[in-house]
Structures are given as structure tokens and as C-alpha cells.
C-alpha positions in Angstrom: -5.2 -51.0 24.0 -2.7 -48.4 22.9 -4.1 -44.6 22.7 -4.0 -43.2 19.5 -1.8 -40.7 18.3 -3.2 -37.0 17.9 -1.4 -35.2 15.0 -0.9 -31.6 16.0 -1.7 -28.9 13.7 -0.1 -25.8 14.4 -3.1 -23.6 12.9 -4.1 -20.1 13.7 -8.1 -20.2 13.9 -8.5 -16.6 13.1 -6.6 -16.7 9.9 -8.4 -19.7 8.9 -11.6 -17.5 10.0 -10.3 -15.0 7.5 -9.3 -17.6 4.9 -12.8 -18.9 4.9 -14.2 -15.2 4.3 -11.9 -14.7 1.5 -13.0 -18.0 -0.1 -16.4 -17.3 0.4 -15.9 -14.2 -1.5 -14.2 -15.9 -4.6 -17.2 -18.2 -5.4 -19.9 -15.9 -4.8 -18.4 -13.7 -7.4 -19.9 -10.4 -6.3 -20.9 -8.6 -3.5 -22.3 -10.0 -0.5 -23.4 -8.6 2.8 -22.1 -8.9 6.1 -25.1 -10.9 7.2 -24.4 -13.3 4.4 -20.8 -13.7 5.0 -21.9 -14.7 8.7 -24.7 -16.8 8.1 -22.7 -19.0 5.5 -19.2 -19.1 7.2 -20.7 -19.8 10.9 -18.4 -17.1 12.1 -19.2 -15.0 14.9 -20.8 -11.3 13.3 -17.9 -9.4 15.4 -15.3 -11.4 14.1 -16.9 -11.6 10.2 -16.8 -7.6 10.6 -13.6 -7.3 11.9 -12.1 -9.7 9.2 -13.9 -7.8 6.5 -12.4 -4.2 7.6 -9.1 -5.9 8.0 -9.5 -6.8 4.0 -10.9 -3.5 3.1 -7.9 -1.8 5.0 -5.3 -4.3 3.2 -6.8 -3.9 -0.3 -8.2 -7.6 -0.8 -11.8 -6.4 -0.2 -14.1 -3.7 -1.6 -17.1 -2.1 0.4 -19.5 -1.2 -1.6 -21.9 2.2 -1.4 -24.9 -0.1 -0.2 -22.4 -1.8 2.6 -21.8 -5.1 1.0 -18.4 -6.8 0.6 -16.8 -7.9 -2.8 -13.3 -9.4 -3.6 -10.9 -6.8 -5.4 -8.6 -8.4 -8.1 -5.1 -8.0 -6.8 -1.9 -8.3 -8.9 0.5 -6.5 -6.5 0.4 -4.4 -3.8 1.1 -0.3 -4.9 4.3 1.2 -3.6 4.8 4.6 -3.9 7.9 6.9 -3.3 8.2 9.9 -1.6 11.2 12.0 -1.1 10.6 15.2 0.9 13.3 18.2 1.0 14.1 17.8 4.6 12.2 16.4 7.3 12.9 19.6 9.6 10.2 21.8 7.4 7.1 22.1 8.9 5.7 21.7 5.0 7.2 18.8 4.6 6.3 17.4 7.4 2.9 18.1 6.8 3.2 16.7 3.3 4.3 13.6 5.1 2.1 13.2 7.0 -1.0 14.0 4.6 0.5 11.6 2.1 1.4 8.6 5.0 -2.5 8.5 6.0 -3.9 8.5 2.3 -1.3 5.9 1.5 -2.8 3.9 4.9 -6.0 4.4 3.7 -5.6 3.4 0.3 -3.3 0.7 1.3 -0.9 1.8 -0.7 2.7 0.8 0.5 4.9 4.1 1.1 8.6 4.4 1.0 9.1 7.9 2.8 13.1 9.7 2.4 14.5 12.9 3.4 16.3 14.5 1.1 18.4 16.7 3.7 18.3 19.4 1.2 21.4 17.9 -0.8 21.3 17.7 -4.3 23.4 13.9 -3.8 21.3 12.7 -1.4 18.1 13.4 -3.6 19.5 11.2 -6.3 21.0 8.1 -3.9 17.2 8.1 -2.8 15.7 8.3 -6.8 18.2 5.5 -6.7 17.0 3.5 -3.7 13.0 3.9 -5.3 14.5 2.6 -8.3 16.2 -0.4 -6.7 12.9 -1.0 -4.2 10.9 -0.8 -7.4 8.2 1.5 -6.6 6.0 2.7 -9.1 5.6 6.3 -8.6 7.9 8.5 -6.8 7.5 12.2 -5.7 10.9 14.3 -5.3 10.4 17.4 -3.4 12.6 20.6 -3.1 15.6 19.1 -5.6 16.7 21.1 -8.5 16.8 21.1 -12.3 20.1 19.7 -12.5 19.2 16.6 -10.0 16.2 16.0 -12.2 18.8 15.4 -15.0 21.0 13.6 -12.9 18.4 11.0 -12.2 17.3 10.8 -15.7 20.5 10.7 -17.2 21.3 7.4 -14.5 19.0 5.9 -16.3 16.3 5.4 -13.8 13.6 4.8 -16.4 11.4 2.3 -14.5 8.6 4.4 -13.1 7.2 8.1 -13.4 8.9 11.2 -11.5 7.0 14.0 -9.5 9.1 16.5 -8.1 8.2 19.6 -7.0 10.7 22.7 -6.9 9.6 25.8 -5.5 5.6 25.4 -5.9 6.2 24.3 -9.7 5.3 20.7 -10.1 7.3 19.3 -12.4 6.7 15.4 -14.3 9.1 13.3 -15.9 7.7 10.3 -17.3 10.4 8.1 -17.8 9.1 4.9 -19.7 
């Protein structure tokens, strides 16, 4: 007798792990606890836990005050824009820093530039936000006139922060 064929599937069991999770979390529509989410997904309790803070860190998940998990309605992942006026400055670099790890936290996609203290080179990267789509941007250090420049360009798709001197300056462009 011939043997049979096995198909192959070319899975990864921890995604599927984590697949399972997430639709466990779509039909209980609300929170559940960690115990739950083990006891009804026969997943090991270390791997359910690291799954769930892998969701919370990405966005997909919500923990709640009490410790329970719940799905988070996600259209699109955030992206937000920050321009600094030159990576050299200890400020700025702090700024970057402080803004990197919130974004992280938040998970909150970040597109990080150095202006280089150039007028130019603050606009080309109001032009590269523009062209990457992010929703917010923060322009740090550039002048009036650049402010105009990128307004006048038409770069109307998202609001502008910049910040000139310690004055914080925002230009809604919608």
C-alpha cells in the first residue's frame, strides 16, 4: 500500500497562538482576564501573557485598570512627525529622545528628522511628512518665514507644531 502524502503547512505556531488570542478577544466583546484567555485558548499562561503585552505594546489590546484585556478598535496605526533643529543640541536630543519612548509606549509610529539648522532643509522634511502622510508633525527651531514656506507649498494635509525660540507656535492646516 502506498503511504499517504502529508501536505506541509508552513505555519508559525506562535502567531497562530496570538491569532487565537485576538479572536478570542473579538467574540467576547469586552474585557477578559488573563486567566480566561488561558483557560479558553489552551495556551500556556507564559505565552497567553506574553502575547497579550505584545498587543498592548502594538496597540491591538487595551489593559484595563483591574488587569483585564479587551480588543481596541483599530483604523490605522498613528504616525507622527518630528523635525528637531539639529541633532548636535543636547535639547534636541533630549526632546528626541523623550518624544521616541512616549511614541514606543503609545505605539505611535515616529518619523524623526534633523533639520541641520537650515531653513531648506526644514521645509524638504515638512515635505517628506507630507509625502509619508503623517498626521501630526512638530517643527523645531525653523523660522517665521519657513512656516510660510510650508504653508504656502500647500502642505495642508495634517496640523503643524513648531516651536521657535520657546514660543510654540500651531498652524492648523485643514
Amino acid at each position: 500500500m502506498p503511504k499517504a502524502k502529508i501536505k506541509r503547512l508552513y505555519l508559525i505556531p506562535i502567531l497562530s497562538k496570538g491569532l487565537d488570542v485576538l479572536e478570542l478577544l473579538e467574540q467576547v466583546h469586552g474585557p477578559i482576564s488573563l486567566e480566561d484567555v488561558y483557560k479558553k485558548t489552551s495556551i500556556s499562561k507564559t505565552s497567553v501573557y506574553r502575547i497579550l503585552k505584545t498587543l498592548v505594546h502594538r496597540g491591538y489590546v487595551a489593559q484595563t485598570q483591574n488587569g483585564q484585556y479587551r480588543l481596541v478598535a483599530r483604523p490605522r496605526r498613528l504616525c507622527f512627525g518630528l523635525a528637531v533643529q539639529s541633532a548636535d543640541l543636547p535639547f534636541s536630543q533630549a526632546v528626541s529622545r523623550s518624544v521616541t519612548a512616549a511614541a514606543a509606549a503609545a505605539g505611535i509610529e515616529l518619523l524623526l528628522l534633523d533639520n541641520r539648522f537650515d531653513t531648506e532643509t526644514a521645509v524638504r522634511n515638512a515635505e517628506e511628512f507630507a509625502e509619508k502622510r503623517v498626521e501630526q508633525f512638530c517643527n523645531t527651531g525653523t523660522q517665521v518665514t519657513s512656516r510660510r514656506t510650508i504653508t504656502d507649498r500647500n502642505l495642508k494635509f495634517c496640523p503643524t507644531v513648531s516651536i521657535t525660540k520657546f514660543n510654540l507656535t500651531c498652524i492648523f492646516n485643514h
